[in-house]
C-alpha positions as CSV (number, residue, x, y, z in Angstrom):
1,X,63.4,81.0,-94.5
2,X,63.8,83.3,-92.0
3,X,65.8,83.5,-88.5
4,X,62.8,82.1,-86.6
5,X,61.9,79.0,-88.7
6,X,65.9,78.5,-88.7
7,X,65.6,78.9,-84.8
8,X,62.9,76.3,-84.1
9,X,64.3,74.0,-86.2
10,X,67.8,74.1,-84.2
11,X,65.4,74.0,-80.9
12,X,64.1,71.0,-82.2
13,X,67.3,69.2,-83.4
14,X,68.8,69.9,-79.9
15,X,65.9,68.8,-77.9
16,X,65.9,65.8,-80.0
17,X,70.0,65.2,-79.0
18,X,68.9,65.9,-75.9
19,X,66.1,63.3,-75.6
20,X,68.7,60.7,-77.3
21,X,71.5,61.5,-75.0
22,X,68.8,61.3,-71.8
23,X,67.6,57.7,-73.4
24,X,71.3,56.5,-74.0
25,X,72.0,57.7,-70.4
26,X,69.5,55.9,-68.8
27,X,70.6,52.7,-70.9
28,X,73.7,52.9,-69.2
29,X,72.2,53.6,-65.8
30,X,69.9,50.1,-66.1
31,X,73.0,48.2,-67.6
32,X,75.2,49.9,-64.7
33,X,72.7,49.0,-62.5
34,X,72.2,45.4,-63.5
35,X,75.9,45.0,-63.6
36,X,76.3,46.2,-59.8
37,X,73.8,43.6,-58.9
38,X,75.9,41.0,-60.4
39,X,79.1,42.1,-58.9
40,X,77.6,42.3,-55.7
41,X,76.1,38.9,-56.2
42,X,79.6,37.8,-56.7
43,X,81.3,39.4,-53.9
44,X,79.0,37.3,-51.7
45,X,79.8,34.1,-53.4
46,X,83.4,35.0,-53.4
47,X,83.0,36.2,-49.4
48,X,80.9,32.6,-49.0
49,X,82.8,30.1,-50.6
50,X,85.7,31.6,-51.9
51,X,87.5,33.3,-48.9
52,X,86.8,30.4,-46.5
53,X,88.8,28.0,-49.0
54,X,91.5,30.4,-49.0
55,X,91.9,30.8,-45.3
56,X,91.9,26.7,-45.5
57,X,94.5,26.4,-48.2
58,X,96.6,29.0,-46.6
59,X,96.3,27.6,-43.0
60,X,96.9,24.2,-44.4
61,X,99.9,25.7,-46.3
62,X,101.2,27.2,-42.8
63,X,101.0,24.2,-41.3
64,X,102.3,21.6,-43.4
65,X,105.3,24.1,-45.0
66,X,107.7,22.8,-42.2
67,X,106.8,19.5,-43.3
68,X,107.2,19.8,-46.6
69,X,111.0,21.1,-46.3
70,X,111.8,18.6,-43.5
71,X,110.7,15.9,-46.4
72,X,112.5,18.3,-48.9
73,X,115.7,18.5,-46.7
74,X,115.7,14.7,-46.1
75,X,115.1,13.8,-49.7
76,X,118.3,15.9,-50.9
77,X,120.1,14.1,-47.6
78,X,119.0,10.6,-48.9
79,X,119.9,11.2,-52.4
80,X,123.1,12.2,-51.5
81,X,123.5,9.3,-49.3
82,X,122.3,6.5,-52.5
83,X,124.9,8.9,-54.6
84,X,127.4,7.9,-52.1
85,X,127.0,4.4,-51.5
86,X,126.6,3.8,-55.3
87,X,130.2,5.3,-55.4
88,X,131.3,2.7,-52.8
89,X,129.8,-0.2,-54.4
90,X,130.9,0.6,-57.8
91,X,134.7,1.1,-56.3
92,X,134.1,-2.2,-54.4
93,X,133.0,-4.2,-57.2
94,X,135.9,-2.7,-59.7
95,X,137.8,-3.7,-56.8
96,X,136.6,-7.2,-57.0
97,X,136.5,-7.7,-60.3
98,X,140.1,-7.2,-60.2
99,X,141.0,-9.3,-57.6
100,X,138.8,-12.3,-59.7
101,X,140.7,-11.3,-62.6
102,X,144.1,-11.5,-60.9
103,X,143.4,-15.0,-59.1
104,X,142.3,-16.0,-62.5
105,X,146.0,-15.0,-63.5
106,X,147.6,-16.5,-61.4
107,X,145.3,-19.9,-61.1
108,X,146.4,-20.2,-64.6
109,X,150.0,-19.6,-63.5
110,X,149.3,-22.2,-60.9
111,X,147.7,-25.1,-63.3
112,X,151.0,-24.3,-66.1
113,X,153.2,-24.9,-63.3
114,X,151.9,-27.7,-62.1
115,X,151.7,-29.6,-65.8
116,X,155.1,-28.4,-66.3
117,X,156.4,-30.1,-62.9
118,X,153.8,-33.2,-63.7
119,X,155.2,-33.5,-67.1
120,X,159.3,-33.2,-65.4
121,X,157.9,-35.5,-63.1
122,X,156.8,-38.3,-65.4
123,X,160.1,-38.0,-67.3
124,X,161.7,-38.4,-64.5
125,X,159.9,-41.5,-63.6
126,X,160.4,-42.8,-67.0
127,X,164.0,-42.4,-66.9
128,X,164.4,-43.7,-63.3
129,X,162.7,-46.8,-64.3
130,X,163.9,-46.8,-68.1
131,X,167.4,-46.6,-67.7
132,X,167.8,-49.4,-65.3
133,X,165.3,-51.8,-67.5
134,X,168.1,-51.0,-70.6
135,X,171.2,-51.3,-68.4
136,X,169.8,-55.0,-66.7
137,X,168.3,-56.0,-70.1
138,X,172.0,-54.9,-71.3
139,X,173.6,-56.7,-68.7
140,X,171.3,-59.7,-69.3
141,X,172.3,-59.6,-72.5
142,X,176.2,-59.6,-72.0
143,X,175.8,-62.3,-69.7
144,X,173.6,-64.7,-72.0
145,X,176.2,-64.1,-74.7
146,X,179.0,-64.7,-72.4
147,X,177.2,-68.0,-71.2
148,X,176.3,-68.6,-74.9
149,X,180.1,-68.3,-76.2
150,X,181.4,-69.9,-73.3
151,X,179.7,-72.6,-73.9
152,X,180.2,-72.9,-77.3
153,X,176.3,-72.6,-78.3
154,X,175.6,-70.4,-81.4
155,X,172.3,-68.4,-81.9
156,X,171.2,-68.0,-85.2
157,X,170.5,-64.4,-85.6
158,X,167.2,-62.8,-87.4
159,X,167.7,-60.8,-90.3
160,X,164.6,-58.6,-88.6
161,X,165.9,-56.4,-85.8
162,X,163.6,-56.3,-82.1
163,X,161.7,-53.5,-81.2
164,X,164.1,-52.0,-78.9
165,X,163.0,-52.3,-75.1
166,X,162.6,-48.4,-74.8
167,X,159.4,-47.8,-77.3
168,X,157.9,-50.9,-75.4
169,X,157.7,-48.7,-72.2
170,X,155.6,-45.3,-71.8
């Protein structure tokens, strides 16, 4: 082959890049092209509906902020409060369970004493009213064998003995 058939043939290979790169070019062009539409078409919704409901939220953010940390500010002020007055109750019921517990005490206290003195008391009775029973049915006793030996009477006497007078009384 000679220079000039090698020469066309590079011609045409390059005009043939050429053509492909002129084709892929445009390609890119339409697809740029239809892309820029779309964006564009975007940007208008996003200028329509978008940006309007932004201004909204953040004018409605603006305005209710203060709001929002007043209810913030009194919500940390009213927990602190509940934390407080949960403290007091629980010190004021520990406080009064003690004080039950201690009248508890001491109403037991009370209710041993007063068996103790009731029981003291009842001896006492009994003894009051016991010991002058034995000493008159003593006394009777002299006397009736005085009378019986001064007058010259005999009693026969039981072999049993009598249930003595102090298990007869409570």
């Amino acid at each position: 082959m000679n220079e000039q058939t090698l020469l066309i043939a590079f011609i045409a290979v390059t005009s043939v890049a050429v053509l492909l790169q002129t084709a892929i070019l445009f390609g890119m062009y339409l697809s740029t092209r239809k892309l820029s539409q779309r964006i564009t078409e975007l940007s208008v919704k996003v200028e329509t509906d978008v940006l309007p409901l932004a201004a909204k939220v953040r004018t409605l953010v603006d305005e209710n902020a203060p709001k929002v940390e007043t209810v913030l500010t009194n919500l940390a002020q009213t927990s602190d409060l509940v934390r407080e007055q949960a403290g007091k109750i629980d010190a004021a019921l520990t406080e009064i369970v003690e004080v039950a517990r201690a009248q508890a005490a001491n109403a037991g206290e009370l209710a041993e004493r007063t068996m103790q003195r009731v029981d003291h008391a009842a001896g006492t009775v009994h003894n009051a009213v016991t010991a002058p029973l034995r000493q008159l049915s003593a006394l009777v006793e002299g006397l009736m064998a005085g009378i019986t030996e001064f007058a010259g009477i005999r009693r026969v006497r039981r072999s049993t003995k009598a249930v003595p007078t102090e298990d007869m009384f409570i």
